[in-house]
C-alpha positions as CSV (number, residue, x, y, z in Angstrom):
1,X,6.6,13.6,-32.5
2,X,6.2,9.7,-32.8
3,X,9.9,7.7,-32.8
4,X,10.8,6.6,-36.0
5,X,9.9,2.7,-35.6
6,X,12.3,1.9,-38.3
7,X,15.2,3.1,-36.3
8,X,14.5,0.9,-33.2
9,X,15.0,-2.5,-33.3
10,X,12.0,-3.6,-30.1
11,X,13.5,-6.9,-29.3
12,X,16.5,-6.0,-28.7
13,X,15.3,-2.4,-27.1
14,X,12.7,-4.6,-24.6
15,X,15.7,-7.0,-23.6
16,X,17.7,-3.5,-22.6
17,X,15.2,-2.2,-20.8
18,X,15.1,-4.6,-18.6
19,X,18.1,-5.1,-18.1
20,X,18.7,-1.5,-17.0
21,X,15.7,-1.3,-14.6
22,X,17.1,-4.6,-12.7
23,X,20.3,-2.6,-12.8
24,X,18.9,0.2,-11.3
25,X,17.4,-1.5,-8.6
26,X,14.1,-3.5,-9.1
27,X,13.3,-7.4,-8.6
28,X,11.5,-8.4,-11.4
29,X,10.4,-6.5,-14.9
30,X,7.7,-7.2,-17.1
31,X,6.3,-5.3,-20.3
32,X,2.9,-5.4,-21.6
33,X,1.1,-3.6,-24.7
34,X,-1.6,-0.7,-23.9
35,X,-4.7,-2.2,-23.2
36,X,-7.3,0.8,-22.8
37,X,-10.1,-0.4,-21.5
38,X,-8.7,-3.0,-18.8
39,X,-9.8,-3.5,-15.5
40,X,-12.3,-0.9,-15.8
41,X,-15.6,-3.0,-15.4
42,X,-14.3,-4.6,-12.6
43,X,-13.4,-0.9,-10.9
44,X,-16.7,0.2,-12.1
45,X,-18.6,-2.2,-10.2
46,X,-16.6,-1.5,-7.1
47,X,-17.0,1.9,-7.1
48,X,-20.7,1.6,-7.9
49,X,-21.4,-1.0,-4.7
50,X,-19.4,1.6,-2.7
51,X,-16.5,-0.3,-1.7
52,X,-14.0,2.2,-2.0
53,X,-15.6,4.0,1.4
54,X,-14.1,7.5,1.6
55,X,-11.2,6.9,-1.4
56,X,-13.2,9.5,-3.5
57,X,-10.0,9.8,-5.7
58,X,-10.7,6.4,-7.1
59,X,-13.8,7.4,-8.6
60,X,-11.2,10.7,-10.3
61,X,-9.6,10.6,-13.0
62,X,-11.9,7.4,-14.1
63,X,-11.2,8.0,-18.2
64,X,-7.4,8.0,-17.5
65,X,-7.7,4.9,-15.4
66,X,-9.6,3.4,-18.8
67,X,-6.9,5.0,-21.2
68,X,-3.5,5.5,-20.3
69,X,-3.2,7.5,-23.5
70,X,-4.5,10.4,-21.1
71,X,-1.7,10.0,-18.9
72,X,1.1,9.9,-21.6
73,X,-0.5,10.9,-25.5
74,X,0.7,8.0,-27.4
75,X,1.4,5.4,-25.1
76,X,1.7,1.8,-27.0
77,X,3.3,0.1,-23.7
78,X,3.7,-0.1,-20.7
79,X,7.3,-1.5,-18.5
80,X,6.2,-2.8,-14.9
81,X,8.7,-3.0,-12.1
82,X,8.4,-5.2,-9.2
83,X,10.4,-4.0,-5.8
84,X,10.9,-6.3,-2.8
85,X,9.9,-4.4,1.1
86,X,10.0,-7.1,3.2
87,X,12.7,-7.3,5.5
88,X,13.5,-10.0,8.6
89,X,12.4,-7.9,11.7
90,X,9.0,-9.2,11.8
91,X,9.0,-10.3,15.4
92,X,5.7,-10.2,17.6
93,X,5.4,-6.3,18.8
94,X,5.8,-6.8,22.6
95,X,2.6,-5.5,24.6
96,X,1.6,-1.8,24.5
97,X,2.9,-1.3,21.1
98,X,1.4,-0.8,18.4
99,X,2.0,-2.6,14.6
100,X,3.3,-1.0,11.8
101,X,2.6,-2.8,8.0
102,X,6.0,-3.8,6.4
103,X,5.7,-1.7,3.5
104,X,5.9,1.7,6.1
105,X,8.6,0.8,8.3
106,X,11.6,2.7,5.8
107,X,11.4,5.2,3.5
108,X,8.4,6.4,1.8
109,X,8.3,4.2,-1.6
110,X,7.0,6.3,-3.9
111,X,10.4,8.6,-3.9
112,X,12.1,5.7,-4.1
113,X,10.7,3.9,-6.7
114,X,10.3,7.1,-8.8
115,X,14.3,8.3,-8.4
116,X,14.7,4.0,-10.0
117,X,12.1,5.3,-12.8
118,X,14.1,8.2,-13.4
119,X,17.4,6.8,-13.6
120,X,15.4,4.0,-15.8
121,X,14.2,6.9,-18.2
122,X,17.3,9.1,-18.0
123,X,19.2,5.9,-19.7
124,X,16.6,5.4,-21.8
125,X,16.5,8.9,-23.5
126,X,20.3,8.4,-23.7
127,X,19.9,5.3,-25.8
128,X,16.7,6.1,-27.6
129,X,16.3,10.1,-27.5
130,X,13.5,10.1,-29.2
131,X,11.2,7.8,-27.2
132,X,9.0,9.7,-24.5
133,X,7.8,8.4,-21.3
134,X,6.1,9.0,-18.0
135,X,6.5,7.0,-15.0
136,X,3.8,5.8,-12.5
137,X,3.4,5.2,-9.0
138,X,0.4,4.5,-7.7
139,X,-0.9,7.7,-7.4
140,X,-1.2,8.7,-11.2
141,X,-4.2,6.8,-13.0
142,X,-2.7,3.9,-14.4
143,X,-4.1,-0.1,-13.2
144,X,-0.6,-1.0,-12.5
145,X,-2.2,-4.7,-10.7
146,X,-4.1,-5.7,-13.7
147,X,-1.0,-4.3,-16.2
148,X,1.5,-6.6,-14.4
149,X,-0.8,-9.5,-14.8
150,X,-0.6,-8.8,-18.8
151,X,2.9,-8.4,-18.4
152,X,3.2,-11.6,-16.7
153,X,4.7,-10.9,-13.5
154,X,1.9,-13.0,-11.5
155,X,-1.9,-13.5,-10.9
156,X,-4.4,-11.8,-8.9
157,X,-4.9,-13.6,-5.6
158,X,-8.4,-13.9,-3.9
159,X,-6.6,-11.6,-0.9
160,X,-6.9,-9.3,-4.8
161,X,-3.2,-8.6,-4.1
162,X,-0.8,-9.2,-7.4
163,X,1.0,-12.9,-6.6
164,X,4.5,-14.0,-7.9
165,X,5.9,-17.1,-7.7
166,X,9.0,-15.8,-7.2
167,X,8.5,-12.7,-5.1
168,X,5.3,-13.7,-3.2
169,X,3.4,-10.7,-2.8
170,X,5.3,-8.3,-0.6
171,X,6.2,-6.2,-3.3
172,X,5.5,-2.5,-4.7
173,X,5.0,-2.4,-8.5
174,X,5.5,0.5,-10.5
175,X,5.5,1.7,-14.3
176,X,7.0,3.7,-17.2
177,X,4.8,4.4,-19.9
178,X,6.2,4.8,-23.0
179,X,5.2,6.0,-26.9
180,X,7.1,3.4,-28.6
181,X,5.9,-0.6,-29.1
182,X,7.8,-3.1,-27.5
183,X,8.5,-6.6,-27.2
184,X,6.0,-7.4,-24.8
185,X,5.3,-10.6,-22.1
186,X,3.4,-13.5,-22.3
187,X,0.1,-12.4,-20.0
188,X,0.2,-14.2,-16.5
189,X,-3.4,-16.7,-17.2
190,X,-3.0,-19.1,-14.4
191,X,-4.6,-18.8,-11.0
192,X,-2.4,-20.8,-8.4
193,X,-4.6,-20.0,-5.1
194,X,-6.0,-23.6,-6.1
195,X,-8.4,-23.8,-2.8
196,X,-6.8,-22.3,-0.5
197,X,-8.8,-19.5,1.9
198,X,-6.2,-18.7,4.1
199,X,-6.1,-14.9,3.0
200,X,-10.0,-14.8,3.7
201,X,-10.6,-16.8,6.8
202,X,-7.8,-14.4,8.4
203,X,-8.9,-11.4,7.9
204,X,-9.6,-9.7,11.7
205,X,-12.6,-7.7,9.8
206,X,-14.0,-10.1,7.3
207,X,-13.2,-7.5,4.6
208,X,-13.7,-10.1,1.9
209,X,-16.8,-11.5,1.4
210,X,-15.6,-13.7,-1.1
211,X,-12.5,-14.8,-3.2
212,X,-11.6,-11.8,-5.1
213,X,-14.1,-9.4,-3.2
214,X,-12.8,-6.8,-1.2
215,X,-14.7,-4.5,0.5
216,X,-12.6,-1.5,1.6
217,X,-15.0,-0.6,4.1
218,X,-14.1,-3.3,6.4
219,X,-10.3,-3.1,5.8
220,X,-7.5,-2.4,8.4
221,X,-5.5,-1.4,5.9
222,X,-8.4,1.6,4.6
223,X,-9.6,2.0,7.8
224,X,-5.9,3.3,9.9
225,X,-4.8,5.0,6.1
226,X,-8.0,6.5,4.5
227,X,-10.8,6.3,6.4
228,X,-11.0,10.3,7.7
229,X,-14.1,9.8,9.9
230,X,-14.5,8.4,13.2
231,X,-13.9,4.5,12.7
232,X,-17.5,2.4,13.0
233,X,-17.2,1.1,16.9
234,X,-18.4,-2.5,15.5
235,X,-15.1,-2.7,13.7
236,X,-12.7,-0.9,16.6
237,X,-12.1,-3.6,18.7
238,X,-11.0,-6.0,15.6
239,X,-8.5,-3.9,14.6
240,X,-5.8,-6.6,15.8
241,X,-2.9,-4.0,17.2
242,X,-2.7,-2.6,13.6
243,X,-1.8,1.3,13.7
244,X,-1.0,1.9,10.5
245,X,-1.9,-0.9,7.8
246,X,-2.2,-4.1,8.2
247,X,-0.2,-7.5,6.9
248,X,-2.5,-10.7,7.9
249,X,-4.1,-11.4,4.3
250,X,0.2,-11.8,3.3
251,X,1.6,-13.2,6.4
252,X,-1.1,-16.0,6.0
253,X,-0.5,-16.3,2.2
254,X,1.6,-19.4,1.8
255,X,3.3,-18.1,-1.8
256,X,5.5,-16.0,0.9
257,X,6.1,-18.4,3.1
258,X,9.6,-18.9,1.2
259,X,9.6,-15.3,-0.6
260,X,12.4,-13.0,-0.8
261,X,13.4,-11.2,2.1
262,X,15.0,-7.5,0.9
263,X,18.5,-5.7,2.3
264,X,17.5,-2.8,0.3
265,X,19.1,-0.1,2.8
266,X,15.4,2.2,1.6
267,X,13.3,-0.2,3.3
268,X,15.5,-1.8,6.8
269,X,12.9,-0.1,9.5
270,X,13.3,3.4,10.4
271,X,14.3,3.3,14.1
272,X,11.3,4.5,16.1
273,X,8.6,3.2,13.2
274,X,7.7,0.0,14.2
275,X,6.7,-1.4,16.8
276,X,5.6,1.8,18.5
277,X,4.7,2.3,22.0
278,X,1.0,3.4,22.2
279,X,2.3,6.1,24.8
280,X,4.4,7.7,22.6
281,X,1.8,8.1,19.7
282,X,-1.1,8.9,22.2
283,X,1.6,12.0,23.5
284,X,2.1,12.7,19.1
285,X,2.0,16.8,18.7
286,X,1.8,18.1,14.9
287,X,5.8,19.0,15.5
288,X,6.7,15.6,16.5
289,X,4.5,13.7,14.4
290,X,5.8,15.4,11.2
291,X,9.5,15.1,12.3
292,X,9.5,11.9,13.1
293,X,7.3,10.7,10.1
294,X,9.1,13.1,7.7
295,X,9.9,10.7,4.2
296,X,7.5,7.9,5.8
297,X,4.2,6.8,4.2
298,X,2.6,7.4,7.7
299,X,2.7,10.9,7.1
300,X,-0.1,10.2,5.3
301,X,-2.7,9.8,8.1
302,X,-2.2,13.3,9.4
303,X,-1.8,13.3,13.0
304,X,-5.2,13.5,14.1
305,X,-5.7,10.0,12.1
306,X,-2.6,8.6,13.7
307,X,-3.7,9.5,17.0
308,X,-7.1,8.1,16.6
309,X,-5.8,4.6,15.9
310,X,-3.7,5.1,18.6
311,X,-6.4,6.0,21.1
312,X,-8.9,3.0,19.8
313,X,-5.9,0.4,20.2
314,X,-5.4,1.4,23.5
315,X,-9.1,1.2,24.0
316,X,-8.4,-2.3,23.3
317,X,-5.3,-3.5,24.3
318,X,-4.4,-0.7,27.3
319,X,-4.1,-0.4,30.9
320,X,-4.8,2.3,33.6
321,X,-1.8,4.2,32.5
322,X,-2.8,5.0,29.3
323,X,-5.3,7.0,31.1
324,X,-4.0,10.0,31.8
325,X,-2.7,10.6,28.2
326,X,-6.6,9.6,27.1
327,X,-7.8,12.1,29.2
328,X,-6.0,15.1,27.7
329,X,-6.8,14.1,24.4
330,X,-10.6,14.3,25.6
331,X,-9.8,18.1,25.1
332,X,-7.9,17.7,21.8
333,X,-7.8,20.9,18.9
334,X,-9.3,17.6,16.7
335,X,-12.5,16.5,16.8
336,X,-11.3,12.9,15.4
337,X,-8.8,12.5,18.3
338,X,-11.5,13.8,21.1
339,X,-14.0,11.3,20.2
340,X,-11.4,8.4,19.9
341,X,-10.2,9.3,23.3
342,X,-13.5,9.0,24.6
343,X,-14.7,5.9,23.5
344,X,-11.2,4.9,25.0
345,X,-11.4,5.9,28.5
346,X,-14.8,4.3,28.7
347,X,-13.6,1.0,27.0
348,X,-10.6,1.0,29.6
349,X,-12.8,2.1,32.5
350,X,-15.2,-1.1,31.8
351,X,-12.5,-3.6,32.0
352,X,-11.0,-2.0,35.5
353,X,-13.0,0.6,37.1
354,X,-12.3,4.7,37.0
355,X,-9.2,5.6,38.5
356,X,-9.1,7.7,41.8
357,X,-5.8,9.5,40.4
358,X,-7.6,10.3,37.1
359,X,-11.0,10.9,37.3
């Protein structure tokens, strides 16, 4: 049943609402009107140049992502949260240890920024019982990027990262759809990357092969997350220490040169998450792996594709006694792992020789 419009005064609704979700938690709030239709083209083409590598999920659900009337029947608009992640512990890892990307160091975001939705929404149905909503986190079909550009929380950066003045770009966004209109925000027009290249000149992979151009293909970030197969051996030894994500297109990116640094207690680094010792994640079991990633985003990779970056970085980076541990996982239950370990050995063996003790 649609809200009765006549008992909700939208100005001062919109200026609640965003009150609440600061009060709940998040940096910065924006609202923008449904816009079915946006972004898609641009997603269209990416998909169809075969960008997205193995993310077959973006290619899902491809009518919702168009119409976020599919996600929530009647949506008219659309409240976009900004939260901070970065904390001040970004020191360079010490050799033999592998890097972690900010955003994976504490809890796993997506419960957090959903419980904020849902105390967002559970106010919100207290005040105005009669307006529905969904909330969105990245993994249900909304273009939360191009909606917090219409609800003018920043621009699209040529790294094609959401910018804030403010905030830089080491934030997560979020969303609450809801069936009622809004007050909404004045759209975000202005590019302020100006001529600056930084994001694309530093990229270890030359995943962009222009300003606004990413192909995933070629990312650290796909490659250590998504990427299921064995990783192309061209792109292994470029992989820059990364074992899970990667941070150089943002840590170059002079908008967060100054930007906030969070105290949120859900993202101070989980002890034992970053750096991480390459022996330790090379000696990963399925037990250990999922107890000590239980609530991380690095759960995600499985173990076999946690292991695999492992191996390859200390392909590139390790010594003679990461040998031993490479050898075993020659024999590994995961044909991911076994073939990582492999091209390992022989990487390490080329830079010092076989080992009596090991071979």
């Amino acid at each position: 049943m649609e809200p009765d419009s006549e008992a909700i005064d939208r100005d001062e609704l919109s200026a609640w609402i965003k009150r609440q979700a600061r009060a709940v938690g998040f940096d910065e709030v924006g609202i923008a009107p449904i816009a079915p239709g946006m972004g898609i083209d641009h997603l269209d083409g990416w998909l169809a140049e075969g960008r997205h590598g193995e993310m077959g999920y973006m290619a899902k659900n491809r009518d919702a992502r168009a119409d976020p009337n599919l996600v929530l029947p009647g949506a008219k608009s659309l409240v976009i949260v900004a939260l901070v992640y970065a904390t001040d512990d970004d020191e360079t890892p010490p050799p033999g240890t592998a890097r972690i990307s900010r955003y994976a160091r504490g809890e796993d975001y997506h419960d957090v920024i959903r419980q904020r939705l849902k105390r967002l929404a559970i106010a919100l149905r207290a005040k105005a019982p009669s307006v529905r909503t969904r909330a969105v986190v990245d993994s249900a079909p909304v273009m939360e990027r191009d909606y917090a550009r219409l609800a003018g929380l920043g621009w699209i950066g040529k790294n094609t990262l959401l910018l804030n003045k403010r905030l830089g770009s080491f934030f997560f966004l979020g969303g609450l759809l809801l069936d009622v209109d809004l007050a909404v925000d004045v759209p975000f027009e202005t590019d302020h990357c100006g001529s600056c290249r930084r994001c694309l000149d530093a990229c270890p992979t030359d995943a962009f092969d222009g300003p606004y151009r990413l192909d995933a293909r070629r990312c650290i970030s796909y490659l250590t997350i998504e990427h299921r197969s064995p990783i192309e051996e061209s792109l292994r030894p470029q992989l820059d220490g990364w074992l899970f994500g990667c941070d150089v297109c943002q840590d170059v990116c002079p908008w967060n040169r100054k930007s906030p640094r969070t105290s949120d207690r859900a993202f101070v680094p989980v002890e034992g998450r970053h750096p991480i010792p390459l022996e330790e994640v090379l000696a990963l079991t399925e037990e250990s792996f999922r107890e000590r990633f239980r609530k991380s985003p690095i759960a995600r990779t499985g173990r076999e594709g946690l292991v695999r970056n492992g191996a390859i970085l200390a392909g590139n980076e390790g010594t003679r006694e990461h040998l031993p541990a490479l050898l075993g996982l020659m024999d590994d239950s995961e044909p991911l792992v076994r073939e990582a370990a492999t091209w390992a050995v022989a990487r390490i063996e080329s830079r010092i020789g076989p080992s009596e003790e090991v071979s």
